[in-house]
VEXVEX-392920 format. One line per field, with one value per residue: residue number from 1; chain; x, y, z of N, C-alpha, C, O in turn. Coordinates in Angstrom, 1 decimal. Layout:
N
num <- c(NUM, ...)
cadena <- c(A, ...)
n.xx <- c(X, ...)
n.yy <- c(Y, ...)
n.zz <- c(Z, ...)
ca.xx <- c(X, ...)
ca.yy <- c(Y, ...)
ca.zz <- c(Z, ...)
c.xx <- c(X, ...)
c.yy <- c(Y, ...)
c.zz <- c(Z, ...)
o.xx <- c(X, ...)
o.yy <- c(Y, ...)
o.zz <- c(Z, ...)
//
This chain:
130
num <- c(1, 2, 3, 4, 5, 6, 7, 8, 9, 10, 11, 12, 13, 14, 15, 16, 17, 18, 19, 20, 21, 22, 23, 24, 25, 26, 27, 28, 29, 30, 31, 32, 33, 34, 35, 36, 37, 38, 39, 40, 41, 42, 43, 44, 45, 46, 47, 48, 49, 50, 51, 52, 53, 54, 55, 56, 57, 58, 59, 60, 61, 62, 63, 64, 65, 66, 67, 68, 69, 70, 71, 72, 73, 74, 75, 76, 77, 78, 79, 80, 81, 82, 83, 84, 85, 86, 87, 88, 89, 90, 91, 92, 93, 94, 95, 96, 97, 98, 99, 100, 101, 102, 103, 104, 105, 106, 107, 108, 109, 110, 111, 112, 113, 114, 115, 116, 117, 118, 119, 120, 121, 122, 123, 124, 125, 126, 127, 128, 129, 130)
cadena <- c(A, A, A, A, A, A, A, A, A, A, A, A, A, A, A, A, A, A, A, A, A, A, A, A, A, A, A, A, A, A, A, A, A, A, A, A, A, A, A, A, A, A, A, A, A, A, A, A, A, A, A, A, A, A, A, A, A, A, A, A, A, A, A, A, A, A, A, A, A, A, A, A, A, A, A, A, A, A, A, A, A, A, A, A, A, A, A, A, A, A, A, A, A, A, A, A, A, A, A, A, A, A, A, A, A, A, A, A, A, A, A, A, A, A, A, A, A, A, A, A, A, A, A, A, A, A, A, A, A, A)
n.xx <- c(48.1, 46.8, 44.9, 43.0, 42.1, 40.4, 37.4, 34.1, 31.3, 28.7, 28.7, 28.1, 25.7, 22.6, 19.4, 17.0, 14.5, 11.0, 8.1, 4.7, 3.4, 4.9, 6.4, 4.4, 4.3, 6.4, 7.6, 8.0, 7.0, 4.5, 4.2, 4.0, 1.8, -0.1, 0.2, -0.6, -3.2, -4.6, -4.0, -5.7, -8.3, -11.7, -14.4, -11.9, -9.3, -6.6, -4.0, -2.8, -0.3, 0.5, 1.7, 3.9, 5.6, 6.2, 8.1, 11.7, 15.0, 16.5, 14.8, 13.3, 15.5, 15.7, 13.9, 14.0, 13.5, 13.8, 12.8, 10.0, 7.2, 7.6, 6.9, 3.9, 2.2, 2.7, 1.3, -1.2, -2.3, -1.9, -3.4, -5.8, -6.1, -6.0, -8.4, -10.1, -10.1, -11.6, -10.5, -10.2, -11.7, -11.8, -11.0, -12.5, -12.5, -13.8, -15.9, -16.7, -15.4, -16.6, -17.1, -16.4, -14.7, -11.4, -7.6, -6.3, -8.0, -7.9, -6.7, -4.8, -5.0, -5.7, -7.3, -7.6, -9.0, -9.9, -11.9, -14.5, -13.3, -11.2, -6.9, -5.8, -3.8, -0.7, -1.1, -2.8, -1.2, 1.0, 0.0, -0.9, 2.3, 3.4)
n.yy <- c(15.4, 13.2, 12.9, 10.9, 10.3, 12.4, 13.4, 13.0, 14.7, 14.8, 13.4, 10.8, 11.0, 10.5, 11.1, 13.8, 12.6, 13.6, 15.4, 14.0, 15.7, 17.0, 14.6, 13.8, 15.3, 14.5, 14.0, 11.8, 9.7, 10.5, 10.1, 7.1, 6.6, 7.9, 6.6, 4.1, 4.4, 5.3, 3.0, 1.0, -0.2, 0.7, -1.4, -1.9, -1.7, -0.7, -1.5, 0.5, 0.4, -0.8, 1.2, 1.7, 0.4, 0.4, 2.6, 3.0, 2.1, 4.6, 6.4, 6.3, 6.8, 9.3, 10.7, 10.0, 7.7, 4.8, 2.4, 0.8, 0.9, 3.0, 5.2, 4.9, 7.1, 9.5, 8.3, 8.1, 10.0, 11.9, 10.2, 11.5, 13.4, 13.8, 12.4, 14.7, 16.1, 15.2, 12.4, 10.1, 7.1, 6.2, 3.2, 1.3, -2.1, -2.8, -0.4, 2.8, 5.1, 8.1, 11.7, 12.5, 11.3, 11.6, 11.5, 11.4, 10.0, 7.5, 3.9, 1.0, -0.9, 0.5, 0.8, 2.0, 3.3, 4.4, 7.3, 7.9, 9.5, 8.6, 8.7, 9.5, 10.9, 12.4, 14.7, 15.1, 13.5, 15.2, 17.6, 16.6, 16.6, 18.9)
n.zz <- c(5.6, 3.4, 0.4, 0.7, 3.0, 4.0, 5.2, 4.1, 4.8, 3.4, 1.9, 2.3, 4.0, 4.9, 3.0, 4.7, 6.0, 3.6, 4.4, 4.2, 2.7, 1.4, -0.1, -1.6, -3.1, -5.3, -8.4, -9.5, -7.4, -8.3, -10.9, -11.0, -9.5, -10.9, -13.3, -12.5, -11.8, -14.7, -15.8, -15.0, -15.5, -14.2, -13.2, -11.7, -9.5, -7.1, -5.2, -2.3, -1.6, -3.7, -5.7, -3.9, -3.8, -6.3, -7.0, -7.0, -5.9, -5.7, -6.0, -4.0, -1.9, -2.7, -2.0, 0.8, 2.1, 3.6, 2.9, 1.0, 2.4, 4.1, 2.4, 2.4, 4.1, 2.1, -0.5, -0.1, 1.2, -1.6, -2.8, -1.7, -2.5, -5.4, -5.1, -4.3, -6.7, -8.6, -9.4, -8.8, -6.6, -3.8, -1.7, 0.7, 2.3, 0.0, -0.4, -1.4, -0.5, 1.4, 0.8, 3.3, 4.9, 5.9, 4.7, 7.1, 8.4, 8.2, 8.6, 8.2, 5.1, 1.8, -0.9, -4.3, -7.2, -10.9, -11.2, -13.5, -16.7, -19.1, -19.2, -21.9, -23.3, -22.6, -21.9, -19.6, -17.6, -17.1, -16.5, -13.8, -13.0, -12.9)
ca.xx <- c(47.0, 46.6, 42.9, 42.1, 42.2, 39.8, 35.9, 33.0, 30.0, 27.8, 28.8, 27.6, 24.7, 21.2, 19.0, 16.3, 12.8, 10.6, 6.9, 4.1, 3.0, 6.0, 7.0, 2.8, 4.1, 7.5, 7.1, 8.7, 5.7, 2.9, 4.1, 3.7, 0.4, -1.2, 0.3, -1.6, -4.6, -4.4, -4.0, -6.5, -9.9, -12.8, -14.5, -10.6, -8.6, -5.2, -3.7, -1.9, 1.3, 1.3, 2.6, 5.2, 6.5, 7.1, 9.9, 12.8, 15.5, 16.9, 13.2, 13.3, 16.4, 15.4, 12.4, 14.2, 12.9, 14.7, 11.5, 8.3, 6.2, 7.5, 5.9, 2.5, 1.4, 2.3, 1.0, -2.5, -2.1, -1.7, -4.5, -7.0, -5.8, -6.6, -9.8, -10.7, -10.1, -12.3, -10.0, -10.6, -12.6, -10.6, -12.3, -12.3, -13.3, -15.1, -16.8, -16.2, -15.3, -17.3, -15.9, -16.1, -12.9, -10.3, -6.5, -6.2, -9.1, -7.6, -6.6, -4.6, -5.2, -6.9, -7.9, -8.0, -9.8, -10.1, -13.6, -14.6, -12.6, -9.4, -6.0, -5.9, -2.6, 0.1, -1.4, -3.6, -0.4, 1.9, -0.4, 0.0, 3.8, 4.2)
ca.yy <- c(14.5, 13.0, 13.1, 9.2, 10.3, 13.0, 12.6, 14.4, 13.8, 14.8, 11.9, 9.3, 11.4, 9.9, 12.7, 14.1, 11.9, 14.9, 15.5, 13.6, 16.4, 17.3, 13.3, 13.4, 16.3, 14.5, 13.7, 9.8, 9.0, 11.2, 9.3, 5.6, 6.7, 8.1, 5.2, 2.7, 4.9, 5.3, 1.7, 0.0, 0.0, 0.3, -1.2, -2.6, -1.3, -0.8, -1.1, 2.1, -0.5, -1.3, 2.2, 2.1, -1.0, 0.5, 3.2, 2.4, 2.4, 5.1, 7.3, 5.9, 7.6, 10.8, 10.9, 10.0, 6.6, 2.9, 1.4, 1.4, 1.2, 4.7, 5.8, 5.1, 8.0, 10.3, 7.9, 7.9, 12.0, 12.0, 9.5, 12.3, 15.2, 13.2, 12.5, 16.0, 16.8, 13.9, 11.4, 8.6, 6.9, 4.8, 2.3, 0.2, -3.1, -2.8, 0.5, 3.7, 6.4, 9.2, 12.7, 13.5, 10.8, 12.4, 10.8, 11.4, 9.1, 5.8, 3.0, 0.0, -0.1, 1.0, 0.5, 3.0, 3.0, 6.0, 7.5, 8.8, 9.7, 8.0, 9.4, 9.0, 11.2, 12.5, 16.5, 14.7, 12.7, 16.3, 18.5, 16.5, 16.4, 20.1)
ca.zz <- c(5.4, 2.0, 0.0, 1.0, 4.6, 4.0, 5.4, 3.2, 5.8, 3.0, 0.9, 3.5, 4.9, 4.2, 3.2, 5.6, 5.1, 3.2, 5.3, 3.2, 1.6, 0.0, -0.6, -2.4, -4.7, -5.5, -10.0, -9.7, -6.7, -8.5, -12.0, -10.7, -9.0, -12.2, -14.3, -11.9, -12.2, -16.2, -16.7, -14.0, -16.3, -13.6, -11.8, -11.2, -8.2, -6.9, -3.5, -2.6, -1.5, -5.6, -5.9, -3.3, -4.8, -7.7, -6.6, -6.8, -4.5, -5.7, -5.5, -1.9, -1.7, -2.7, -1.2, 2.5, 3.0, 3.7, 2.4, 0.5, 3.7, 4.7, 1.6, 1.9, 3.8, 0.8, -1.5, 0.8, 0.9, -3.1, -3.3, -1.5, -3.5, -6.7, -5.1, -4.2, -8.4, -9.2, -10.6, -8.2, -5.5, -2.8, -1.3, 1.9, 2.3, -1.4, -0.3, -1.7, 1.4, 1.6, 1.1, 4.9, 5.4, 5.4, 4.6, 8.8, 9.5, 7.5, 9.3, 7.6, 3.5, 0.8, -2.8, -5.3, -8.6, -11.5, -11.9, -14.9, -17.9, -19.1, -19.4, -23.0, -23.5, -22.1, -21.1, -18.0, -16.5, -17.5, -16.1, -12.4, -12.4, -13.3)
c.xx <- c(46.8, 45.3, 42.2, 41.9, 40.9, 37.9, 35.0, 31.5, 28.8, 27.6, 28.0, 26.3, 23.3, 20.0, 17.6, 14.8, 11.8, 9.1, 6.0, 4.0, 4.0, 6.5, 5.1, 3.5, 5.4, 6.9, 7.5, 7.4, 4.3, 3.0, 3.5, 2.4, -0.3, -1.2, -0.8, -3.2, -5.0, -4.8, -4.9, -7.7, -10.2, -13.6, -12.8, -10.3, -7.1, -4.9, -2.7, -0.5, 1.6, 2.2, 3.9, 6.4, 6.7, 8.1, 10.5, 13.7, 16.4, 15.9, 13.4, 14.1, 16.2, 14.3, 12.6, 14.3, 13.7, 13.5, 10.5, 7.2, 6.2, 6.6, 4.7, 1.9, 1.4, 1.4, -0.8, -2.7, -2.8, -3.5, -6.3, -7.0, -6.3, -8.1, -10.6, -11.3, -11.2, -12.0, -10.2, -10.9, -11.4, -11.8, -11.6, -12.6, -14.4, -16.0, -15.7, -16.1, -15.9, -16.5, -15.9, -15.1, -12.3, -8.5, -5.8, -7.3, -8.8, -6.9, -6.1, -4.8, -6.1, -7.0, -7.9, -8.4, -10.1, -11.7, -13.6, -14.4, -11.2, -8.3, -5.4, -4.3, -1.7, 0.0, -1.8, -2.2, 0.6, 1.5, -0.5, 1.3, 4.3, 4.1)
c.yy <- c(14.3, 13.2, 12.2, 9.4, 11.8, 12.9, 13.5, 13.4, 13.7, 13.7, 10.8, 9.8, 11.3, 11.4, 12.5, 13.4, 13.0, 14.2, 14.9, 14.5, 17.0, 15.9, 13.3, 14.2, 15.5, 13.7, 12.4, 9.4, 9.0, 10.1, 7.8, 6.0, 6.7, 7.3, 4.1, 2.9, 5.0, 4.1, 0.4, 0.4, -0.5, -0.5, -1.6, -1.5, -1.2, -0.7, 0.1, 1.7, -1.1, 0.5, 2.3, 1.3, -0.7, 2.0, 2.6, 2.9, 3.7, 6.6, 7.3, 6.8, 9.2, 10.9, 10.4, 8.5, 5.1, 2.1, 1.6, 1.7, 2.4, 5.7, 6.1, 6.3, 8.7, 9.5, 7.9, 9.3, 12.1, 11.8, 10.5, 13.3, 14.9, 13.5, 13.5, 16.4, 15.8, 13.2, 9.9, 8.8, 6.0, 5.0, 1.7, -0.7, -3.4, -1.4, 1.9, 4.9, 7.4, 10.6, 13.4, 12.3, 11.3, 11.5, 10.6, 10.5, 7.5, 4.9, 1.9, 0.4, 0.4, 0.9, 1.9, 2.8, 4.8, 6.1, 8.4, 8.4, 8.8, 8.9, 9.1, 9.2, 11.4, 13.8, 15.8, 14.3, 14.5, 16.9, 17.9, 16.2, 17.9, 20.4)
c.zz <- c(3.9, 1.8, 0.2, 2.1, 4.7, 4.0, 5.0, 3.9, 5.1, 1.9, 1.2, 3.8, 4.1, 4.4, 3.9, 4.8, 4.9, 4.2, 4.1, 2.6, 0.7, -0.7, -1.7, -3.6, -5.3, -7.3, -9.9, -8.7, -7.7, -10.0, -12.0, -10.5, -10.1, -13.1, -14.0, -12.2, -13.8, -16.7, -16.1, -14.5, -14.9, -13.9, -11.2, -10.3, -8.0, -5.5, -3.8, -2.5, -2.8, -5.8, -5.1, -3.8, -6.2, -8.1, -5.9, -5.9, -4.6, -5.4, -4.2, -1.6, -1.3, -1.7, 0.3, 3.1, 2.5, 2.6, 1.7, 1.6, 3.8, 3.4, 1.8, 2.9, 3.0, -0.3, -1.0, 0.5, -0.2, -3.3, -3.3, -2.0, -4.7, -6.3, -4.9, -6.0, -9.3, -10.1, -10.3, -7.2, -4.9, -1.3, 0.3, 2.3, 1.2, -1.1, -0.6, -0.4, 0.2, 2.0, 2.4, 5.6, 4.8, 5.5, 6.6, 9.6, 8.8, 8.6, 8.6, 6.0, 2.9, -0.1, -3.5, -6.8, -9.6, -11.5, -13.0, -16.3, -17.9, -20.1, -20.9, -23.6, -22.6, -21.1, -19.9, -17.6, -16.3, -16.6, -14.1, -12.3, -12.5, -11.1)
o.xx <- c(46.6, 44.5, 40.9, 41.4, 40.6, 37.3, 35.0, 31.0, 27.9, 26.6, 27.3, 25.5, 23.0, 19.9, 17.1, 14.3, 11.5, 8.9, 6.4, 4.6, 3.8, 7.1, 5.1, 3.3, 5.6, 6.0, 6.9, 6.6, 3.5, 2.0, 2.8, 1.7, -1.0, -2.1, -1.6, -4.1, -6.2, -5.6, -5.0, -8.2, -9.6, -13.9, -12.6, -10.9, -6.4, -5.5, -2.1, 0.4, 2.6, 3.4, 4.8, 7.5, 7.2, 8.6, 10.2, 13.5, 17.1, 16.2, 13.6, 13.6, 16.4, 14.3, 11.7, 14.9, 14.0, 13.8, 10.0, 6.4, 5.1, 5.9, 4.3, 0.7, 0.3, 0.7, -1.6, -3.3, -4.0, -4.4, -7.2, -7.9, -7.0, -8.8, -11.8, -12.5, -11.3, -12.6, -10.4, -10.9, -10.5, -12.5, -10.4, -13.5, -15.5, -17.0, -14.5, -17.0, -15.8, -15.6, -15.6, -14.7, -12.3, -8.4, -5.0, -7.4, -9.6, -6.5, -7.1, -4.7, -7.1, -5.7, -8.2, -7.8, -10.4, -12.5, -12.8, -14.9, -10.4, -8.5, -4.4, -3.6, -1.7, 0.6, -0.9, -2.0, 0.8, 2.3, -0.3, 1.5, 5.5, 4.7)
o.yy <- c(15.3, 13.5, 12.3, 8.4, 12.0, 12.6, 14.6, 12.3, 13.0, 13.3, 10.1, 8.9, 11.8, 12.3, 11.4, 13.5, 13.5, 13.1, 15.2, 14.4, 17.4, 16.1, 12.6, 14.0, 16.1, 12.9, 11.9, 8.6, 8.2, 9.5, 7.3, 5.7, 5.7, 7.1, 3.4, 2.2, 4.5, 3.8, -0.7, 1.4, -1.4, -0.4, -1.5, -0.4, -1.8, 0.1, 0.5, 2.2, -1.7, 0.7, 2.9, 1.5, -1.4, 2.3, 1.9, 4.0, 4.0, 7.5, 8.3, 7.8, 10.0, 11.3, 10.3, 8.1, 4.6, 1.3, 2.7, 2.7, 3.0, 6.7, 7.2, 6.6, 9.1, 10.3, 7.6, 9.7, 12.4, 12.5, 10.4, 14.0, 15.8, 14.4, 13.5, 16.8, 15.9, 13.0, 8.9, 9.8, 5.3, 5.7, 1.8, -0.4, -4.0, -1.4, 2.1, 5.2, 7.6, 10.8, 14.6, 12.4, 11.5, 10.8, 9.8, 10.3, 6.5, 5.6, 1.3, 1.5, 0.8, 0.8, 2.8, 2.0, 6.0, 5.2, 9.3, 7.5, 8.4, 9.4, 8.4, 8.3, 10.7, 14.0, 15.8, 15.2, 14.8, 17.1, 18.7, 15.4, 18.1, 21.3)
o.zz <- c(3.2, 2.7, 0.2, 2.6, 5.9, 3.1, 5.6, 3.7, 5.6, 1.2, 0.4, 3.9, 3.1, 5.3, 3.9, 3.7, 6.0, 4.5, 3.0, 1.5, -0.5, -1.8, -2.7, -4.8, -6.3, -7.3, -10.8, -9.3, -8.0, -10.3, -12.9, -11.5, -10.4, -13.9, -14.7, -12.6, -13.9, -17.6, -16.5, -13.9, -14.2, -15.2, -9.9, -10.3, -8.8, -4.7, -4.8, -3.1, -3.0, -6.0, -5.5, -4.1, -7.1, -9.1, -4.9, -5.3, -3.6, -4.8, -3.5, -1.1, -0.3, -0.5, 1.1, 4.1, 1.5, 1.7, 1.8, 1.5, 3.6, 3.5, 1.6, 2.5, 2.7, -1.0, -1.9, -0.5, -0.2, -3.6, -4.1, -2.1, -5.2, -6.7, -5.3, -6.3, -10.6, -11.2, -11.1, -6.5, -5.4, -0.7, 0.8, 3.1, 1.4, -1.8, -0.3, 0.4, -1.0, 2.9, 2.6, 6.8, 3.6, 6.5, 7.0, 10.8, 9.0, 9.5, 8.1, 5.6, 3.5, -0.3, -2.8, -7.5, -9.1, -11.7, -13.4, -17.0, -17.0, -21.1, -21.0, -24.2, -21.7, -20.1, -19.0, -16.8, -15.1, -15.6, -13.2, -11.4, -12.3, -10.5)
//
């Protein structure tokens, strides 16, 4: 058998799509996110499908998924974990949810907006990717 005749299944083999909660912690999702959040002066907003659209197809890759779609439940996940730490409000239909929804009670999109403070440097985005 020569080496051109030789089949490496790991070459070809599309890697396993990660569970949101590990695609929420992944540093290329969590970076887009907090970019969008950083740079959207409130009251302004973001759909959580601007972040999926901005990994690339190689993120996709890693992270499991054909598509941006399959993203957004991590990027919805993410969104509530931010919001637990009080970085941002995400909205629905213009209204801010109330912290007794939970990322398991959403339905269709959502908005997100920073509250607060702004990410002036580089420690705030650092200190979520570690």
């Amino acid at each position: 058998m020569s080496m051109s005749t030789w089949w490496w299944p790991w070459a070809t083999a599309k890697p396993q799509p990660m569970h949101s909660t590990d695609a929420a912690h992944n540093p290329a999702l969590r970076a887009h996110f907090i970019t969008l959040l950083d740079t959207t002066e409130p009251p302004g907003s973001f759909k959580a499908s601007e972040v999926a659209l901005l990994l690339t197809p190689k993120e996709l890759f890693v992270l499991g998924y054909e598509n941006a779609t399959e993203a957004m439940p991590a990027i919805i996940e993410l969104a509530f974990e931010l919001r637990e730490f009080g970085d941002c409000d995400i909205l629905k239909k213009g209204k801010v949810l109330g912290e007794d929804v939970t990322a398991f009670d959403i339905e269709g999109g959502v908005r997100i907006r920073r509250r607060g403070m702004r990410f002036d440097d580089g420690d705030r985005m650092a200190e979520y990717l570690e």
